[in-house]
Each structure stands twice: as C-alpha cells, then as structure tokens.
PALOZA-221009 format. One record per residue (C-alpha): x, y, z; residue in three letters; residue number from 1; chain. Coordinates in Angstrom, 2 decimals. Layout:
BEGIN
<site X="X" Y="Y" Z="Z" aa="ALA" i="NUM" ch="A"/>
...
This chain:
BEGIN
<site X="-15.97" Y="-26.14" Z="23.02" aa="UNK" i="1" ch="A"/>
<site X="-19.41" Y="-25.98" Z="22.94" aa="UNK" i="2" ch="A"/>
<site X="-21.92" Y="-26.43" Z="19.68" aa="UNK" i="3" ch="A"/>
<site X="-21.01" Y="-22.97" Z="17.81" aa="UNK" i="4" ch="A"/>
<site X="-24.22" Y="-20.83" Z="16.99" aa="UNK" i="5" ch="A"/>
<site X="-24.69" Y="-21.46" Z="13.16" aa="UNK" i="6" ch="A"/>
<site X="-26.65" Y="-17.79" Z="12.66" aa="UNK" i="7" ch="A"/>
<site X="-23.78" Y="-15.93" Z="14.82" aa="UNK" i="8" ch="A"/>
<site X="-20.79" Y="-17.67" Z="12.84" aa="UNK" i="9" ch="A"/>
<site X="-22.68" Y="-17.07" Z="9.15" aa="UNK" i="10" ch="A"/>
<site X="-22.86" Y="-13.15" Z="10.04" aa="UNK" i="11" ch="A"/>
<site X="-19.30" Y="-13.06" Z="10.94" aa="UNK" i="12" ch="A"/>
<site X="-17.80" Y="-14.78" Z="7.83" aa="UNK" i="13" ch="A"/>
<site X="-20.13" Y="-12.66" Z="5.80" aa="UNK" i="14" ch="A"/>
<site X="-19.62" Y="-9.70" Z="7.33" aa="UNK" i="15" ch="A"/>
<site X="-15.78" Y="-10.25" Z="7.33" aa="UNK" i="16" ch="A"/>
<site X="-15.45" Y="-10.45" Z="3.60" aa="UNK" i="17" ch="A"/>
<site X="-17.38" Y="-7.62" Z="2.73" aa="UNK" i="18" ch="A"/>
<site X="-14.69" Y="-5.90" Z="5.16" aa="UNK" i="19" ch="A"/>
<site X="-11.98" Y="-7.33" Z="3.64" aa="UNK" i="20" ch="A"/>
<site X="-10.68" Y="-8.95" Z="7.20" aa="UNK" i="21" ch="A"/>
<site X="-9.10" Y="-12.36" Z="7.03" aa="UNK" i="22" ch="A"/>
<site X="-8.94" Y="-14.28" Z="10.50" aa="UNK" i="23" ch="A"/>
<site X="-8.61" Y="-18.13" Z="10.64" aa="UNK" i="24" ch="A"/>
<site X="-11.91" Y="-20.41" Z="11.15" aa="UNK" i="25" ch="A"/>
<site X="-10.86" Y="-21.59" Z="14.94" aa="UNK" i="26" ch="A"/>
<site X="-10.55" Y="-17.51" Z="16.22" aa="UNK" i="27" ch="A"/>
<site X="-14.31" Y="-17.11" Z="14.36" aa="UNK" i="28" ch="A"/>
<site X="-15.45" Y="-19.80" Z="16.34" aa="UNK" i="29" ch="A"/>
<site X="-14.18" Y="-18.63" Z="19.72" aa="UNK" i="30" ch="A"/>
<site X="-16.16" Y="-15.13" Z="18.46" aa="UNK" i="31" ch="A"/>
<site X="-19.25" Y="-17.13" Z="18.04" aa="UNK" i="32" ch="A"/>
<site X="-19.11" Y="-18.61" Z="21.35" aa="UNK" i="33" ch="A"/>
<site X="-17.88" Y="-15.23" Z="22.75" aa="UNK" i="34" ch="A"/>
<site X="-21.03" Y="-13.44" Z="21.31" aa="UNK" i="35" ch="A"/>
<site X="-23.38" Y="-16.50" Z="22.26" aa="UNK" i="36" ch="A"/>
<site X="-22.14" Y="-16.18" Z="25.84" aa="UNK" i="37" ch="A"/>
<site X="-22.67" Y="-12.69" Z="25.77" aa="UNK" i="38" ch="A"/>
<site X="-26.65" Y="-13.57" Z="24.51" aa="UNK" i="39" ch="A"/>
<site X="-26.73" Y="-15.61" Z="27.60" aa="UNK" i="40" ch="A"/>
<site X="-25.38" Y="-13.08" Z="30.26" aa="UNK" i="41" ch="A"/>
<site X="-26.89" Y="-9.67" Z="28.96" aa="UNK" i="42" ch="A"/>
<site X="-30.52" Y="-11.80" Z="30.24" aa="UNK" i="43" ch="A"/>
<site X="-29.40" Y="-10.98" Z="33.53" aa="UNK" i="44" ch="A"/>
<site X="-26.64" Y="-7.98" Z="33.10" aa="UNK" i="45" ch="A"/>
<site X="-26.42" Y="-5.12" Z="31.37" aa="UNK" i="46" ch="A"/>
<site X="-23.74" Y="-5.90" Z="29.14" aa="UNK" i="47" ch="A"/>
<site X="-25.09" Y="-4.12" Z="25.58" aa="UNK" i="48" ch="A"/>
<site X="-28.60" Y="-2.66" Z="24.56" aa="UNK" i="49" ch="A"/>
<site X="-31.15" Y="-5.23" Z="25.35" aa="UNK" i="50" ch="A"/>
<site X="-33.08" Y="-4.36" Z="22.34" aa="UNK" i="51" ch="A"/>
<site X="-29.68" Y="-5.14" Z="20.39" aa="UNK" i="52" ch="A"/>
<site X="-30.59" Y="-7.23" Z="17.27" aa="UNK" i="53" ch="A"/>
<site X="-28.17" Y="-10.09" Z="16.33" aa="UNK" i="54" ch="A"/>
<site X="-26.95" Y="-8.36" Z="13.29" aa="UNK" i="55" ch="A"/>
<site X="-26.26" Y="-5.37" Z="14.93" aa="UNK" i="56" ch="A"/>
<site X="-24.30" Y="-7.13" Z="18.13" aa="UNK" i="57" ch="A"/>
<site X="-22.23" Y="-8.76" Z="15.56" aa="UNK" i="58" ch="A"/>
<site X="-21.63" Y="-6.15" Z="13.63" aa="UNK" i="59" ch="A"/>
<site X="-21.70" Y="-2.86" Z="16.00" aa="UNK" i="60" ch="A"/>
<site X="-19.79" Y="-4.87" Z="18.58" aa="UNK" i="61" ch="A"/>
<site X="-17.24" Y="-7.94" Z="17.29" aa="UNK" i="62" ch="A"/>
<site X="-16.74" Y="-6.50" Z="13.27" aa="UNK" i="63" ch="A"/>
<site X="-16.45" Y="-2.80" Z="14.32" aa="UNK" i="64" ch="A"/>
<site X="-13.65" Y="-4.41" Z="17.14" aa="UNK" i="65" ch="A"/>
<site X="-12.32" Y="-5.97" Z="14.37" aa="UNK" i="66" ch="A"/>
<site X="-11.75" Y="-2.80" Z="12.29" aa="UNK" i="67" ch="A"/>
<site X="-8.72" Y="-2.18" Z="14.59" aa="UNK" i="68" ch="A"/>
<site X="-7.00" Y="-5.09" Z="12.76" aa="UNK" i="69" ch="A"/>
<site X="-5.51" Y="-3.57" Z="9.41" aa="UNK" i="70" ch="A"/>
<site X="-4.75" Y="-0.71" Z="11.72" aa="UNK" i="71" ch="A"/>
<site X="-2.45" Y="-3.06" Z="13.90" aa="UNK" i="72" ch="A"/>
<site X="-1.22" Y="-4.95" Z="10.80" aa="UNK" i="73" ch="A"/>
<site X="0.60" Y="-1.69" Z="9.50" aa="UNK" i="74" ch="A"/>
<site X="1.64" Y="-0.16" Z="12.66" aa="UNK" i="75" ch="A"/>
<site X="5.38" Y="-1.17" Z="13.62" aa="UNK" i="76" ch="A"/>
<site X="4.69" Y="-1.17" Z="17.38" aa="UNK" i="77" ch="A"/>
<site X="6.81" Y="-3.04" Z="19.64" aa="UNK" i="78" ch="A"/>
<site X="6.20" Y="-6.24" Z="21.76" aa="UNK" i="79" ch="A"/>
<site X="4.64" Y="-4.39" Z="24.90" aa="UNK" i="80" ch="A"/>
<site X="0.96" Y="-4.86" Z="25.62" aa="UNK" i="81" ch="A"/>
<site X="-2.11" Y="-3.03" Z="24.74" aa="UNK" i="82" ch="A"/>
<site X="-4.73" Y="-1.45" Z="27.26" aa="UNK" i="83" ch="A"/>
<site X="-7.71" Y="-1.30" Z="26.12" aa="UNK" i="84" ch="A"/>
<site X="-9.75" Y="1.34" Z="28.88" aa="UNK" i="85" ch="A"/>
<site X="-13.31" Y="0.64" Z="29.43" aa="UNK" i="86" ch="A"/>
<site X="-13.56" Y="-2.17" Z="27.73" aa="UNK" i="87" ch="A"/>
<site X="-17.21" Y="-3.45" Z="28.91" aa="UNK" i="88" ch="A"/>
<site X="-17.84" Y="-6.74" Z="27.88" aa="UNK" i="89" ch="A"/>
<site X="-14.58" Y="-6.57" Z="26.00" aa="UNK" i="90" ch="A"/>
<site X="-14.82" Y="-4.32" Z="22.95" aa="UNK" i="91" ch="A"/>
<site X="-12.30" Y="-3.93" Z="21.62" aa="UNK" i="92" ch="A"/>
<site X="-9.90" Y="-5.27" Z="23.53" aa="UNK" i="93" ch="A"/>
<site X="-11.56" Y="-8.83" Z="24.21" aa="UNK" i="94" ch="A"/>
<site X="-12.18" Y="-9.42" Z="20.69" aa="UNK" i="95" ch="A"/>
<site X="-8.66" Y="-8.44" Z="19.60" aa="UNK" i="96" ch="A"/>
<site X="-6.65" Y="-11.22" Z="21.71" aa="UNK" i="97" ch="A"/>
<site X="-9.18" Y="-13.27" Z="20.08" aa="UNK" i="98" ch="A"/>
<site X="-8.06" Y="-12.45" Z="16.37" aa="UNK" i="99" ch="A"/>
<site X="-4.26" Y="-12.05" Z="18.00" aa="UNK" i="100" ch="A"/>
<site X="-3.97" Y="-14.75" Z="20.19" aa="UNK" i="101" ch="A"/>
<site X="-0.29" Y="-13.64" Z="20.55" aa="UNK" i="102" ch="A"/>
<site X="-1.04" Y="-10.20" Z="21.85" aa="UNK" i="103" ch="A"/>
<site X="-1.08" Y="-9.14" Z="25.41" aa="UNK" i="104" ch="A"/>
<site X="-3.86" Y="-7.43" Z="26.67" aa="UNK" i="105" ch="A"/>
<site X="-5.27" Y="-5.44" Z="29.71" aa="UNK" i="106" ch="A"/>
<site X="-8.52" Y="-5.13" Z="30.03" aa="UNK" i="107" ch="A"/>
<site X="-9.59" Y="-2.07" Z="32.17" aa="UNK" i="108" ch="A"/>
<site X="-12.96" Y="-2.65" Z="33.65" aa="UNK" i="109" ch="A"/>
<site X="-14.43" Y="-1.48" Z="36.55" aa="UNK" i="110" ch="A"/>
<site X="-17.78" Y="-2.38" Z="36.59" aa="UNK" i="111" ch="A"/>
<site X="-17.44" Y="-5.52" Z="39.22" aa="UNK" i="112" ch="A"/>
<site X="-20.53" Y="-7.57" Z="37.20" aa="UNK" i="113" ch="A"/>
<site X="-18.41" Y="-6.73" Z="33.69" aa="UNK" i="114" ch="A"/>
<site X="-15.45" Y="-8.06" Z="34.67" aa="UNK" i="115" ch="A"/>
<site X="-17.10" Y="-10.86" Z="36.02" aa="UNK" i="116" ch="A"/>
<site X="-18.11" Y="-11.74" Z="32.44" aa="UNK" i="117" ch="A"/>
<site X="-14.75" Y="-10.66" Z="30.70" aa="UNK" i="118" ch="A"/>
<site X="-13.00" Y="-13.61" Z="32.90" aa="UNK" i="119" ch="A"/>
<site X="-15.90" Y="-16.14" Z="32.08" aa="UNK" i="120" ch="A"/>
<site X="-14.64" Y="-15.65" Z="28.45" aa="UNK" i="121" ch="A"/>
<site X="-11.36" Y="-15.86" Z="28.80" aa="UNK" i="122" ch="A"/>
<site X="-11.66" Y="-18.80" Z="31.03" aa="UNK" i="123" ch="A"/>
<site X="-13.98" Y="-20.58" Z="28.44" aa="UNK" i="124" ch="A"/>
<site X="-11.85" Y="-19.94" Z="25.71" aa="UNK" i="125" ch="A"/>
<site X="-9.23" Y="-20.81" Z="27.38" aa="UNK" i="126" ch="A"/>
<site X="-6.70" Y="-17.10" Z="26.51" aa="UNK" i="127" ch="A"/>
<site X="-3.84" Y="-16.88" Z="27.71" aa="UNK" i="128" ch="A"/>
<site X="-1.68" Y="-13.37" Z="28.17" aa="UNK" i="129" ch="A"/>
<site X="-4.93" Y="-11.26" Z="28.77" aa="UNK" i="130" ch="A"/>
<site X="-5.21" Y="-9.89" Z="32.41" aa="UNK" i="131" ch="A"/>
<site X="-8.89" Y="-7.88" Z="33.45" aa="UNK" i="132" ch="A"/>
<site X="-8.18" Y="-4.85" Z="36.36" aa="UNK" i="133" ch="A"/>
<site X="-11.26" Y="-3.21" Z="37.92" aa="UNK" i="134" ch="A"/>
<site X="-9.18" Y="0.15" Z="38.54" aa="UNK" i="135" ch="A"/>
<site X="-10.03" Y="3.14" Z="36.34" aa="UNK" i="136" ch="A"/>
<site X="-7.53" Y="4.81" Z="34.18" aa="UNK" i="137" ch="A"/>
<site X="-7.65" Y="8.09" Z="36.79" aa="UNK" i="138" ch="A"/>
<site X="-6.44" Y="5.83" Z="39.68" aa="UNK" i="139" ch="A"/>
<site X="-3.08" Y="6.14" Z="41.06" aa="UNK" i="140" ch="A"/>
<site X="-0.89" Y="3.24" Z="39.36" aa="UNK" i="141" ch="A"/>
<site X="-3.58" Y="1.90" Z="37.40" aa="UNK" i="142" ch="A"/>
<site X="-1.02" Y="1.41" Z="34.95" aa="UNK" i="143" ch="A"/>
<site X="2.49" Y="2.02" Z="36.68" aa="UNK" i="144" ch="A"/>
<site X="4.70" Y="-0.97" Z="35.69" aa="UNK" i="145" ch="A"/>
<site X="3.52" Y="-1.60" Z="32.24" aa="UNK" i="146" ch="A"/>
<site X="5.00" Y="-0.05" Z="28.46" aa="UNK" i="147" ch="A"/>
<site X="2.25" Y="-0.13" Z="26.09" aa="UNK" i="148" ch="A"/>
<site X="2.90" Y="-0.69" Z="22.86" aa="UNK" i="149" ch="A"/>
<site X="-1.03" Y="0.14" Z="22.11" aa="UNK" i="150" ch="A"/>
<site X="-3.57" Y="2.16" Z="23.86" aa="UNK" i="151" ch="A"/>
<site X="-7.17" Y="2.17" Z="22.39" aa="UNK" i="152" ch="A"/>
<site X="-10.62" Y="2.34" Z="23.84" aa="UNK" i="153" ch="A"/>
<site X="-14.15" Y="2.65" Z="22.71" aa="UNK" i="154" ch="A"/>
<site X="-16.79" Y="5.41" Z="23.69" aa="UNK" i="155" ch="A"/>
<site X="-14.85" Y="6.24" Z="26.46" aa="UNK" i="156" ch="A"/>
<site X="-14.34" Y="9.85" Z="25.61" aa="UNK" i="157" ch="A"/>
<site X="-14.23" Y="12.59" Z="22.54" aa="UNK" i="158" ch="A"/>
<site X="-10.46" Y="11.98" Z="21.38" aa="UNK" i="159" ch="A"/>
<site X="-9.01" Y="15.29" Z="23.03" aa="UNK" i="160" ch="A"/>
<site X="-10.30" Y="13.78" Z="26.28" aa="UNK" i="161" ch="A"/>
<site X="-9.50" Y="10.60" Z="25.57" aa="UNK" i="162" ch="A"/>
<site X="-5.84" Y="11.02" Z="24.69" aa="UNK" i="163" ch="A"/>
<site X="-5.06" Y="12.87" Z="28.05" aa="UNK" i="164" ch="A"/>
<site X="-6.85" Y="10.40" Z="30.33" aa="UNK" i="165" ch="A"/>
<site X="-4.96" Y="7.40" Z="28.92" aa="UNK" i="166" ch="A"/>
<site X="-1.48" Y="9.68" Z="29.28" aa="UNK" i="167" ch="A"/>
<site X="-0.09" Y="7.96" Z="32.14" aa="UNK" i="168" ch="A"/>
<site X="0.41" Y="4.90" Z="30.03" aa="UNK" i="169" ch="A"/>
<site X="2.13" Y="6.56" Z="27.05" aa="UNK" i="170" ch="A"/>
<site X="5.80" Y="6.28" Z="26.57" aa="UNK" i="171" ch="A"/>
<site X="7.53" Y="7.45" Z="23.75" aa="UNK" i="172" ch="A"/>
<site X="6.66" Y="4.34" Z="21.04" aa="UNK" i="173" ch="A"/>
<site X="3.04" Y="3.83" Z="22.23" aa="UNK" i="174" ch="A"/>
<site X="0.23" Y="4.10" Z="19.63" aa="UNK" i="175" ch="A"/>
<site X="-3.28" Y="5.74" Z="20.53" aa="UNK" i="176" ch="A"/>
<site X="-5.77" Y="4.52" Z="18.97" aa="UNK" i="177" ch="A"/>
<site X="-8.98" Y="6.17" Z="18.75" aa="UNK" i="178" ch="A"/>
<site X="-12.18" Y="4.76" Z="17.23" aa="UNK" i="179" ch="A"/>
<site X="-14.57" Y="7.32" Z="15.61" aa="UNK" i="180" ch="A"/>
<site X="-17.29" Y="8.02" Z="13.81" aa="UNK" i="181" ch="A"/>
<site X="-17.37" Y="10.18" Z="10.79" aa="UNK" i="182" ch="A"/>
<site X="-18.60" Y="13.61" Z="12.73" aa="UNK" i="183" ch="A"/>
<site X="-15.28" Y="13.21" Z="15.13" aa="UNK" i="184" ch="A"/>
<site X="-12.99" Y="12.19" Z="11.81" aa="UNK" i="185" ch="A"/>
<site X="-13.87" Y="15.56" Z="10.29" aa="UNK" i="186" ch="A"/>
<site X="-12.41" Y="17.38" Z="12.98" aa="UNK" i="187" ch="A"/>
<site X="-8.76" Y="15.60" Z="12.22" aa="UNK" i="188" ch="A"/>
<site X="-5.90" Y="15.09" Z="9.60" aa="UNK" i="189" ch="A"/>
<site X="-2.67" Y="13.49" Z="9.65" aa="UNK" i="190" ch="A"/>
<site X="-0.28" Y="15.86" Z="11.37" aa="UNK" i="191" ch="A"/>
<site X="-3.48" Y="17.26" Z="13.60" aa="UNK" i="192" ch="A"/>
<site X="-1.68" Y="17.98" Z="17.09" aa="UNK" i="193" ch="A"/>
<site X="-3.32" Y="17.35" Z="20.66" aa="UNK" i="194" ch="A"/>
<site X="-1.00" Y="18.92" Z="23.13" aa="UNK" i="195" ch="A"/>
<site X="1.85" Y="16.57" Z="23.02" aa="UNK" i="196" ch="A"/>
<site X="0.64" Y="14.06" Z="20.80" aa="UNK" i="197" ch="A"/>
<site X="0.34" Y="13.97" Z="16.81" aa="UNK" i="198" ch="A"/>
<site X="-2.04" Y="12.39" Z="14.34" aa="UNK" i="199" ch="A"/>
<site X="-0.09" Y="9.75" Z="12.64" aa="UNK" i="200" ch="A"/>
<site X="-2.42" Y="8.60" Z="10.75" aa="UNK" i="201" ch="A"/>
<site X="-6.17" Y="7.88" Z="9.78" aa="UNK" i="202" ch="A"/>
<site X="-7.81" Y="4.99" Z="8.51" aa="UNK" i="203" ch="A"/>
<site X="-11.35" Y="4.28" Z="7.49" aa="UNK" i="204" ch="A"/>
<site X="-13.77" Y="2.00" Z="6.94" aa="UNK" i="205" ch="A"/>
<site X="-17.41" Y="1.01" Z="6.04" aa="UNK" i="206" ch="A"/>
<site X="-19.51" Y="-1.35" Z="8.25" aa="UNK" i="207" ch="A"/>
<site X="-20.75" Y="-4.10" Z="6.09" aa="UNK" i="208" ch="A"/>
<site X="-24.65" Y="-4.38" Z="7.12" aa="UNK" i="209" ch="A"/>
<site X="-25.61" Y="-1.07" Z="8.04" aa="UNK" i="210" ch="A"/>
<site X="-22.66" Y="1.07" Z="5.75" aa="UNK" i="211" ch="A"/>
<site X="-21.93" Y="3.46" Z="8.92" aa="UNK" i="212" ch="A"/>
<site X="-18.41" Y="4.79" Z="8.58" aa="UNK" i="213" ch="A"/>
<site X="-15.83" Y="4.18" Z="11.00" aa="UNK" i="214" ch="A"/>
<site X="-12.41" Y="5.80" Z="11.48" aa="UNK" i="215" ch="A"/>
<site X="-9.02" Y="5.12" Z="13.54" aa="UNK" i="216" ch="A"/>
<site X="-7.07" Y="8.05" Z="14.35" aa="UNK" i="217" ch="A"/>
<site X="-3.70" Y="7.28" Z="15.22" aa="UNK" i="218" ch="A"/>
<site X="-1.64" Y="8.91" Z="17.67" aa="UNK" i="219" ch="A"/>
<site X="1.58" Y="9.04" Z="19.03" aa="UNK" i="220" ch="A"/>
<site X="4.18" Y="11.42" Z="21.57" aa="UNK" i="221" ch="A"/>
<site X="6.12" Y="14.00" Z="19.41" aa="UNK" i="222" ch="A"/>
C-alpha cells in the first residue's frame, strides 16, 4: 500500500475518539488512502465540493459514514447484504466495508465517472464482497435477486421519500437506515409510522470538529 497521508490518518484517529468509534489501525489506513485517492480524483471529477477543506472531507464524509457503526453494532440484522443507494464516491456504503470488511455491500451508483472511482478503491484496497451497479433504485430489477439485511443512503431523499424509493428491496427483516440532520430528527420518534414501515429506533450523535448533530432513524416493515 502506498505511503499513508500523515495529516489525513491524524484527523481520523482524533476525530474517532472524540466519537467514541473504535476501528483497528489497518481499516484507518485503507481510509487514509481511500480519502487521499479521493484528493487525487476530485482534480479532475466532481466527486465532493472542490472548496472541501481536509477537515471537513474527513469529517463530513468518512466520520459522519462512520456514525452508522454503533447503529449496526446493536441492530440484530441477518447475514444478507446492505445497499447503500447513491452512494457517490462511496458514502456511506464504501467506507462501511472498510470498517466491516466482512459485510457485503452494493453500491448503487449511476453516475458512469463515480463508479469509475468506487472500483479504483476497491481494487486498490484490495475488498472483497462489495459489488458497484450503475442502475438506479427506480429501475426495473435493480435489486430483484438480493435480501437486504440493511438499506441506507445519504442525501438521497427526505426520509418519507426515501423509504418508498428503496421499497423494492425491503423484505420483512431489512433495516432502513436513514441519516439526518437535526431539522429532519424533529419530525420523528420511535414508533413514528411511514405507510408500512415503523421507526424502530433513533440514535444520535455529535460531529467531533464542527459539533453538527447527526441522527439515524431506524426503520423496519410492520
């Protein structure tokens, strides 16, 4: 692997203990190549604000990804995969199989030039059991053939809009989870019901550099 990015890999160990996140030191150096890659593409591609700062890439982007972890720690979801839809240049899903390298992933992407990019990193890294589609969620049998044990995404769509786009890939046991800001948060509780799915459960969070609040609201089929 190439010579890690000693600024990039600081910010993410700092940033994951004021967070409270625990990953091992080999997945935070596959981030730090991840992110420098990134650095190097978004030159030439739109692949995140090009004003971006390197704080804010590591921590609006990778540690706000990361956010879905204790989330996924408490959640007794089965051994199906988990579609992340729209995932850009791979947030959250990307960054998940990363701190996960035992869960299978499906990247949705299709922007041709994104995808691009989300196989460069997988190939560099060398991941295994993540696949990258260029179909939309709305396309017939985008998803036919799969049970999802987790659905998530990340402004995609406000969560009522959300939830029904991403229902042909919900079976009975899947998980939705939504990531939100505080404004969205206040409109939902635990029970909260969205046509046929129910608000499970809620957790939040505090970014550690800028101290913007984050949510997940978890769904799931009644």
């Amino acid at each position: 692997m190439a010579q890690e990015n000693p600024e990039i890999e600081k910010l993410l160990r700092q940033g994951l203990k004021q967070i409270d996140i625990v990953i091992d030191g080999h997945c935070v150096r596959r981030l730090t190549r991840y992110c420098e890659e990134l650095r190097k593409w978004n030159r030439k591609i739109n692949l995140v604000a090009r004003n971006t700062s390197l704080q804010d890439l590591v921590e609006k982007h990778f540690l706000d990804s990361l956010t879905l972890l204790p989330a996924l720690q408490e959640l007794n979801y089965g051994d199906g995969p988990l579609l992340d839809v729209g995932s850009g240049a791979g947030f959250p899903g990307l960054v998940l199989k990363i701190a996960c390298p035992d869960l299978r992933i499906l990247l949705l992407e299709p922007r041709q030039r994104r995808a691009v990019f989300l196989r460069h990193i997988i190939r560099i890294l060398g991941l295994e059991g993540i696949e990258v589609s260029t179909k939309r969620i709305e396309d017939e049998g985008a998803v036919s053939g799969y049970h999802f044990a987790l659905i998530t995404g990340r402004a995609v769509a406000d969560v009522s809009r959300f939830l029904k786009m991403v229902d042909p890939g919900i079976v009975a046991d899947t998980f939705v989870l939504c990531m939100q800001g505080p404004s969205e948060k206040q409109r939902w509780e635990k029970g909260t019901r969205a046509g046929a799915m129910r608000c499970v459960k809620i957790l939040e969070t505090v970014l550690p550099f800028s101290r913007s609040q984050r949510c997940v609201l978890i769904f799931q089929r009644t």
